[in-house]
C-alpha positions in Angstrom: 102.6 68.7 90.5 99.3 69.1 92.3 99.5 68.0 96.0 96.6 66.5 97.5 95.8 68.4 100.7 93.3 67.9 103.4 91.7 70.9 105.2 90.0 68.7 108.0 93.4 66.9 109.1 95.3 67.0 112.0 99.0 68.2 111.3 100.2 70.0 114.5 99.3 69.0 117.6 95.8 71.2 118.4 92.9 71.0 116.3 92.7 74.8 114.5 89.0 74.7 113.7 88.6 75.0 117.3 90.0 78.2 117.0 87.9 79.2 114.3 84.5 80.9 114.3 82.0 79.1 111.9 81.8 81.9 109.9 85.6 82.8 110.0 86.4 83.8 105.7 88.7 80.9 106.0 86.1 78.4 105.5 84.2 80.4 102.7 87.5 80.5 101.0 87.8 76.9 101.0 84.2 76.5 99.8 85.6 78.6 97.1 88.9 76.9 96.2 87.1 73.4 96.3 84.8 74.4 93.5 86.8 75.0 91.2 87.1 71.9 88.9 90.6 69.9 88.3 90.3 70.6 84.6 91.5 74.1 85.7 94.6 73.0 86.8 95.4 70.5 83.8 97.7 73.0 81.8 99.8 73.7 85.1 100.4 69.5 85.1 103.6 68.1 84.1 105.5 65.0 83.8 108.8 65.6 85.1 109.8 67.4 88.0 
């Protein structure tokens, strides 16, 4: 099952986009992953564990 995720939140205890450059591939592969559209993913969904 598809688990929501959230690249902005706060999980450990110091903020890592501090520690990232602005133009660190890290954020263009998120701009990447994000545009792809949930339909994508429907074939991978299921309704038991």
């Amino acid at each position: 099952m598809f688990k929501h995720y959230n690249m902005n939140q706060v999980v450990l205890p110091l903020d890592l986009e501090i520690k990232l450059d602005k133009d660190d591939m890290a954020f263009v592969v998120n701009d990447l992953v994000e545009q792809i559209p949930e339909e994508a993913f429907a074939s991978f969904s299921r309704d038991t564990g």
